[in-house]
C-alpha positions in Angstrom: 6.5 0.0 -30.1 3.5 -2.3 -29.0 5.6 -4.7 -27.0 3.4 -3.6 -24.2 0.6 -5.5 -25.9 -0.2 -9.3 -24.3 1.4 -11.7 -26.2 -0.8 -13.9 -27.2 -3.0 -10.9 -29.4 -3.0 -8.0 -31.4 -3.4 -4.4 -30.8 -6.6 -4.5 -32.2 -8.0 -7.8 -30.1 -7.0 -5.9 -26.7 -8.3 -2.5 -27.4 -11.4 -4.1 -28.9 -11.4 -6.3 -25.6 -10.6 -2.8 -23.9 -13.5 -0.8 -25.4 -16.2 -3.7 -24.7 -15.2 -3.6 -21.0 -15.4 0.3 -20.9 -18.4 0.6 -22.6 -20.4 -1.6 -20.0 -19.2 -0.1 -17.4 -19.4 3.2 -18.2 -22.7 2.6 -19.7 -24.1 1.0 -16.6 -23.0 3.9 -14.3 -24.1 6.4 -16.5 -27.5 4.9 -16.2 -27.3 5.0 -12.9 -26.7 8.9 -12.9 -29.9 9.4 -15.7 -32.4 6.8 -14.3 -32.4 8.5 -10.5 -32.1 12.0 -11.9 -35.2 11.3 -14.4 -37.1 9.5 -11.0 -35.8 12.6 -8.8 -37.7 15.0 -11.8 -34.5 16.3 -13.5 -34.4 16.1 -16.8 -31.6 14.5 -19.1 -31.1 16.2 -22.0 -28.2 13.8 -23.6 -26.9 10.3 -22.8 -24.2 9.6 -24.7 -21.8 6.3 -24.6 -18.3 7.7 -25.8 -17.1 11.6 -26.7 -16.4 13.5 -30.1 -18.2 13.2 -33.0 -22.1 11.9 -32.9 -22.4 8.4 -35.0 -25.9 7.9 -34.3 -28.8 9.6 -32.0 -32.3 9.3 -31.4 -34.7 11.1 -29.1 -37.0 9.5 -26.8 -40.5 10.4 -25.8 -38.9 11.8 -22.2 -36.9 14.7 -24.6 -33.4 12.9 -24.0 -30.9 12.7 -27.0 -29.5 9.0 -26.7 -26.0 9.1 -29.5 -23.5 6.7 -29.6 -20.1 9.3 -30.6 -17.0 8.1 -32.5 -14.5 8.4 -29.3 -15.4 4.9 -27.1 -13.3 6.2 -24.0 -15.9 7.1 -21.6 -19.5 8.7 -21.6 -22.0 11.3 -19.8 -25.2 12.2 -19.0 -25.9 16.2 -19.9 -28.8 17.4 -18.2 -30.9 20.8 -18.1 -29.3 24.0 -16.8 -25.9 22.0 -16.7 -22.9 20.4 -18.1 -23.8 16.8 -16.6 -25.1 14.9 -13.4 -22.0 15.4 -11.4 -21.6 19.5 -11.5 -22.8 21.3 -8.6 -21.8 25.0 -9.0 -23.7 27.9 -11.0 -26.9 29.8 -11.1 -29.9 27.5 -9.7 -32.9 27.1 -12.6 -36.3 25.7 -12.9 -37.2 22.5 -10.2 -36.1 20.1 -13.5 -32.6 21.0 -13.4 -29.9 19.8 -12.3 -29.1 23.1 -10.1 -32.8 23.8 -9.4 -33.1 20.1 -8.1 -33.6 19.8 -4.1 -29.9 19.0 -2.8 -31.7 14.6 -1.7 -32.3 15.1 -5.7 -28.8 15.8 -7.0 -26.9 13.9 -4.1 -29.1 11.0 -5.4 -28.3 11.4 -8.7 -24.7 11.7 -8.4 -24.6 8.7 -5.9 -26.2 6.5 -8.3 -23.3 5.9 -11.3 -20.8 4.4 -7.9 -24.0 2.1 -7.0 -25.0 0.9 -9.8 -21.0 -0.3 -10.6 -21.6 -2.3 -7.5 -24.9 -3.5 -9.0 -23.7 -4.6 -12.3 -21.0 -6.5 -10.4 -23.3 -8.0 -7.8 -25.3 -9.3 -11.4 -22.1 -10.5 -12.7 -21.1 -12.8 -10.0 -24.7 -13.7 -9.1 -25.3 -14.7 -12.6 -21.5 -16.5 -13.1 -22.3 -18.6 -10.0 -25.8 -19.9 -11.5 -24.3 -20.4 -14.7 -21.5 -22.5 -13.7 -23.3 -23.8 -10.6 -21.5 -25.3 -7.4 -20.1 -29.1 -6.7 -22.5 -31.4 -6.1 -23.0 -34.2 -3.4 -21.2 -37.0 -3.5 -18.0 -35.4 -5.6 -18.3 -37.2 -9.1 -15.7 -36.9 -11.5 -17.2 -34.8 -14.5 -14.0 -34.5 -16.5 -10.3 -35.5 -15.6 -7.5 -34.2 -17.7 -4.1 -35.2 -19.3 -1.1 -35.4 -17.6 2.6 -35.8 -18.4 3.3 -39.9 -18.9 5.4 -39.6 -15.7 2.3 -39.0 -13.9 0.7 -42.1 -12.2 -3.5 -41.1 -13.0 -6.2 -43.8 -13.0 -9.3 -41.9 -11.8 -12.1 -41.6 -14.5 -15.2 -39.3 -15.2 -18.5 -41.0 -13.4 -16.3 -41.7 -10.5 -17.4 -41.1 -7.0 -14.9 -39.8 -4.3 -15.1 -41.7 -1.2 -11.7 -40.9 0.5 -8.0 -40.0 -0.3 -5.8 -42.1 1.7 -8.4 -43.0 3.9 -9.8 -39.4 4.9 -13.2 -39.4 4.0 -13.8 -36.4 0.9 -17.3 -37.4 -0.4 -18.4 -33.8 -0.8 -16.2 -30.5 -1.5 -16.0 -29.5 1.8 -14.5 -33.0 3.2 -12.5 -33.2 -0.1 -10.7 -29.8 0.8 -10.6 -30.3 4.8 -8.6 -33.8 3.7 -6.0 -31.7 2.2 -4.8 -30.6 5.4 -4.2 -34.0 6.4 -3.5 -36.3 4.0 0.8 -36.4 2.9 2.2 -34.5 0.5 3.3 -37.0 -2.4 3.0 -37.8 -6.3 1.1 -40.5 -5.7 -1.6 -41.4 -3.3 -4.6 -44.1 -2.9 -8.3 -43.0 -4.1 -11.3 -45.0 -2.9 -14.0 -44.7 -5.6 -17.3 -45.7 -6.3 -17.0 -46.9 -9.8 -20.2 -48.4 -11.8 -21.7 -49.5 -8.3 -18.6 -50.9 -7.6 -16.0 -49.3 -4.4 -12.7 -50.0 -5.9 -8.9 -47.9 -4.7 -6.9 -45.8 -7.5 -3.8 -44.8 -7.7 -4.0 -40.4 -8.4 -1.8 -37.4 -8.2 -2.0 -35.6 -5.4 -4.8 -33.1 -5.9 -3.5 -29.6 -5.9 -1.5 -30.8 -8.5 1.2 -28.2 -11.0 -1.6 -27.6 -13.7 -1.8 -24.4 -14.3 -5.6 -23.3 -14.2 -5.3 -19.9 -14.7 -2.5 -16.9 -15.7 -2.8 -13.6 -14.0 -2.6 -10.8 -16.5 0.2 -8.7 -16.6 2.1 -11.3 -14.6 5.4 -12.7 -14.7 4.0 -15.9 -15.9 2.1 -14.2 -18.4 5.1 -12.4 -20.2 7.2 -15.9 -20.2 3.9 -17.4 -22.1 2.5 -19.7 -19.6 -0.4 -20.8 -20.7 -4.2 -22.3 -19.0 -3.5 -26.4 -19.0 0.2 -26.3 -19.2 1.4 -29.1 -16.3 4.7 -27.8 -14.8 6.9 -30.8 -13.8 9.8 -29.2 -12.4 11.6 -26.1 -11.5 15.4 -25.5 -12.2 15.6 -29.3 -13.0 13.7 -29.9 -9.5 10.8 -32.5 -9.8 7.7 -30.4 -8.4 4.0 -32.1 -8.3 2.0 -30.2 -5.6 1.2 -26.6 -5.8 2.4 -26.0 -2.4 5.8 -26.7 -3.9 5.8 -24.5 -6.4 4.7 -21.6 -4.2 8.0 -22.8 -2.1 10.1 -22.4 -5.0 9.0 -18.9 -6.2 8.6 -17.7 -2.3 12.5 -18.4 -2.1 13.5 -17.3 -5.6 14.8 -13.7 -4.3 13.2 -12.4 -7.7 16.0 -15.4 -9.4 15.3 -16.7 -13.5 13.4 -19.7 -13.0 13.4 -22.9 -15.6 10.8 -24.5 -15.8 9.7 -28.1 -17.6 6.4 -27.7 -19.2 4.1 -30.8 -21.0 2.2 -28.9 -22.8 -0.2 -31.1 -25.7 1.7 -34.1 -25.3 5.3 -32.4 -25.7 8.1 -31.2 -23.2 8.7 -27.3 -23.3 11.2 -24.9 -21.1 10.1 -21.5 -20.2 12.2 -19.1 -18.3 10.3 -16.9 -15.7 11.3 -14.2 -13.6 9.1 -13.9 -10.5 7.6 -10.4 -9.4 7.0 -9.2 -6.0 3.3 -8.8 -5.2 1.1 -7.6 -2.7 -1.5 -10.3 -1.9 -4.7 -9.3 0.5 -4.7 -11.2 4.0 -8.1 -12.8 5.0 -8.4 -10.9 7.8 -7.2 -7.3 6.2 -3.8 -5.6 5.4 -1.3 -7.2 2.5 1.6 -10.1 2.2 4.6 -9.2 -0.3 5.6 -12.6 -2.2 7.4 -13.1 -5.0 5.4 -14.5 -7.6 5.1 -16.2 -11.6 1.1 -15.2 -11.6 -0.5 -18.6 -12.1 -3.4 -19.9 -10.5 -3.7 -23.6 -9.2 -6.5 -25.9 -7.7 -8.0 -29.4 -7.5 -7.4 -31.1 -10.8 -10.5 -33.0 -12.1 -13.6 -30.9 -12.6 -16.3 -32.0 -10.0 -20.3 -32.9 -11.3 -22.2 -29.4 -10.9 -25.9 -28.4 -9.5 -27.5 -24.9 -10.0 -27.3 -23.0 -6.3 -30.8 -21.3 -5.5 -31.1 -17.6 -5.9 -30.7 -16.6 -2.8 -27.0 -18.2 -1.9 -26.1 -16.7 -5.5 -27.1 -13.4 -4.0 -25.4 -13.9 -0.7 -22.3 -15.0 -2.6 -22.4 -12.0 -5.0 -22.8 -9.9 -2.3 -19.7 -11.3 -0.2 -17.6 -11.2 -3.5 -18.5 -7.5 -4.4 -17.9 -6.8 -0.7 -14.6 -8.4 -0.5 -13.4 -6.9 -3.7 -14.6 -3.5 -2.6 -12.9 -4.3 1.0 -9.7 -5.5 -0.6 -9.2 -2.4 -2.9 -9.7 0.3 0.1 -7.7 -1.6 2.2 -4.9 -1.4 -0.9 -5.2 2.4 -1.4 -4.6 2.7 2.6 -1.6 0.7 2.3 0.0 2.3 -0.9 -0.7 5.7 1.2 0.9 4.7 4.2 4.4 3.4 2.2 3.6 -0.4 3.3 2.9 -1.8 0.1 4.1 -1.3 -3.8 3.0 1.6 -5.5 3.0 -0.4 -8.6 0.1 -1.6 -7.4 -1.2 1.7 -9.4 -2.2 1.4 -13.2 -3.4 3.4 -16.1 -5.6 2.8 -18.9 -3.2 0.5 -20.8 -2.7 -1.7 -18.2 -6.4 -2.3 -17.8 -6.4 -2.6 -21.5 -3.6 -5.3 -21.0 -6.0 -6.9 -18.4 -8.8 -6.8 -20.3 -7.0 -8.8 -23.6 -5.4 -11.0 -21.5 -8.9 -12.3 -20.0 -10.8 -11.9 -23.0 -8.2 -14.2 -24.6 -8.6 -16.5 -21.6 -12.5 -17.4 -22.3 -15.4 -15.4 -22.1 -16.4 -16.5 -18.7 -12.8 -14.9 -17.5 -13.7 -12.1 -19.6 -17.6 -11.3 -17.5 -15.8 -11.9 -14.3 -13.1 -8.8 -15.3 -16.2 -6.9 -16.1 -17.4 -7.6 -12.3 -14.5 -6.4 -11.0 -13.5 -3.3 -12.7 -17.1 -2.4 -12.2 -16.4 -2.2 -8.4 -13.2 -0.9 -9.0 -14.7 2.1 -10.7 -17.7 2.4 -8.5 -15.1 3.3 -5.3 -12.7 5.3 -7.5 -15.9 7.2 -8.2 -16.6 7.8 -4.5 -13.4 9.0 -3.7 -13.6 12.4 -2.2 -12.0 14.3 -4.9 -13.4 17.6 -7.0 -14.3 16.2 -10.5 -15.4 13.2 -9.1 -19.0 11.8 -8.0 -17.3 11.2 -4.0 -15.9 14.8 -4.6 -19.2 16.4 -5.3 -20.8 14.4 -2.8 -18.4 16.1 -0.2 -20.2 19.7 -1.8 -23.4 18.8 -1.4 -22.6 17.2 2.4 -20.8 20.4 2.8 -24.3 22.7 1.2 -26.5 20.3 4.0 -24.6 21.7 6.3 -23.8 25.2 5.8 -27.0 25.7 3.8 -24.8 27.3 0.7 -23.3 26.2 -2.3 -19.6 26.6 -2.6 -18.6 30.0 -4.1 -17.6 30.2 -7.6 -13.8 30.9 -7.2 -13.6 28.2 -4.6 -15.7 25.6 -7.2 -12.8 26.7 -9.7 -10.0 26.2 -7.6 -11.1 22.7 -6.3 -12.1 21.7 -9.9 -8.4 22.2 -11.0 -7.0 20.5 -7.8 -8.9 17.9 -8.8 -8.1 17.5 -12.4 -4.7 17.7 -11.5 -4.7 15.1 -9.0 -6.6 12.4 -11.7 -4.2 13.6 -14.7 -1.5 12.9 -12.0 -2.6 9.3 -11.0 -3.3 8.9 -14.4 0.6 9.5 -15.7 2.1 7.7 -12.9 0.2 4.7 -13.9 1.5 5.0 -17.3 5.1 5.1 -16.1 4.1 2.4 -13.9 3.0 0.2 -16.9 5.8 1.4 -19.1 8.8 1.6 -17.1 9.0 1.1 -13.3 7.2 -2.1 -12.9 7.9 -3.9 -16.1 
């Protein structure tokens, strides 16, 4: 019955790891929704984090209820004269409601939940890139991990890159422009500055078969691939560059694969079956691979320094952006037939997400956070009734006809929209269930 669950947890770790990531979220855009109403001069009457039954409530000096209720699967903001910050129909009331507001008032308000989404992930990655900082110059060696006994490794922490078979690579940016040069084998020539003294080492190549990350959800992820495991071959193929592997899956035709895993100092086989996926182009629009869902990169860990704040703002801002690009660009494509519409999920695959990262390390866990909160922010601004986008279409419709919309149409559009969202909702569910397993 739960063999939906990831496989490395429980129920109760994912939902727990589930309800965390809601709760910010939805706390965060709720906010967003009671702060600019309160600033606009409509009053909140309730803010509540979850539905049902009240645990615990207070009231604050500005007259708003603050509860925590038993049902952690969402939240709103009520506020005077009507049912919350994102209904637009009814009887107008005093200038501190939310139908007495002027319409720059409630369009404000209901604009804010989607923006502050983006804001909480713009704080995410801004605050993920000064925590973790950015590789320092010269590229120094701050950790260097195990490898399988077959591989030939004699670079240690302290040392300093100079070159990889003679390309120069004494910052990042050198270090990755010399991987479009230098040859593609198990074993190449490092020239390092070691203790003051430049000596050559024998290394692997550097986008080497360690598996630094597994996608949730992902094929790799059901076989039980896990973060550190070194993949040595593939179907009884010797594989040591990343680019191979890629090869290997690209070709598999959706094939079992067998792969040879070291994994803490023992050999393991773990049979995959690779899923076609729909990865985002640089320059827009979507490439369908097949795919295990593991992540690669360069293999040592580089010595870090702490970027300034603004290129951790200019960097948050590009990866909100992008993410917020990529998904749009996603929804066009699943609309126009070119890419899968498995691409769709429901709550319980985002609870699936969220486990899987939690279990992967908090840091993995923050940077879900960040992305699901833009990922809400533009669901939320999609034009349809029951949604903050749909009721910004009323109010851009008010501006320009100078009326509200009548009640019976307000009804009509409501249920449209409900139905459209409970729609989504139960295709996702079938999508996590049963057509994209």
């Amino acid at each position: 019955m739960l063999d939906f669950l990831p496989m490395f947890g429980s129920a109760g770790f994912t939902i727990g790891a589930f309800v965390i990531a809601l709760s910010v979220i939805v706390a965060i855009h709720e906010y967003g929704h009671y702060i600019v109403g309160r600033w606009s001069g409509i009053h909140a009457e309730v803010f509540s984090l979850g539905f049902g039954p009240v645990l615990v409530s207070r009231v604050d000096r500005h007259g708003t209820r603050w509860q925590l209720a038993a049902i952690p699967l969402g939240g709103y903001v009520k506020f005077l004269g009507d049912a919350n910050a994102a209904s637009v129909g009814g009887t107008a009331g005093g200038r501190n409601t939310m139908l007495g507001a002027p319409l720059w008032a409630r369009a404000a308000t209901v604009v804010a939940g989607p923006v502050f989404n983006f804001i909480l992930a713009f704080v995410v990655f801004a605050g993920l890139s000064l925590y973790f900082g950015k590789a320092a110059d010269p590229l120094t060696l701050r950790s260097v991990p195990d490898f399988p006994p077959s591989v030939v490794q004699e670079l240690q922490v302290g040392d300093e890159i100079l070159s990889v078979e003679g390309v120069a690579a004494q910052s990042i940016a050198e270090f990755a422009a010399a991987l479009d040069t230098i040859p593609v084998e198990p074993v190449l020539s490092y020239t390092v500055l070691r203790e003051g003294v430049e000596t050559v080492v024998a290394g692997p190549y550097p986008n080497t078969t360690i598996v630094q990350g597994v996608t949730p959800n992902s094929a790799a992820d059901a076989a039980g691939l896990l973060q550190g495991d070194v993949i040595t071959a593939i179907n009884d193929e010797p594989v040591y560059a990343f680019a191979q592997m890629i090869a290997i899956v690209s070709d598999s035709d959706g094939a079992l694969l067998t792969l040879d895993v070291w994994r803490e100092g023992a050999m393991i086989e773990i049979t995959v079956q690779p899923r076609r996926s729909d990865l985002p182009l640089a320059g827009g629009g979507f490439e369908t691979r097949w795919l295990m869902g593991v992540t690669g990169g360069i293999f040592f860990d580089p010595e870090t320094v702490r970027p300034g704040l603004g290129e951790a703002a200019i960097g948050a801002v590009k990866e909100v952006w992008y993410r917020l690009f990529t998904s749009i660009d996603a929804v066009r494509h699943i609309i126009a037939g070119n890419i899968s519409t498995c691409n769709i999920s429901s709550p319980v695959g985002i609870a699936q997400a969220s486990g899987a990262t939690a279990a992967q390390g908090l840091d993995e866990f923050i940077a879900f956070i960040g992305s699901l909160s833009v990922a809400v922010g533009m669901l939320n601004l999609f034009p349809i009734p029951v949604l903050d986008g749909g009721h910004l279409v009323f109010h851009a419709y008010e501006a320009v006809t100078g009326r509200r919309p009548t009640d019976g149409a307000m009804r009509v559009l409501i249920t449209v929209g409900l139905a459209v969202i409970l729609s989504l909702t139960l295709f996702g569910v079938l999508n996590d269930f049963l057509l994209c397993r």
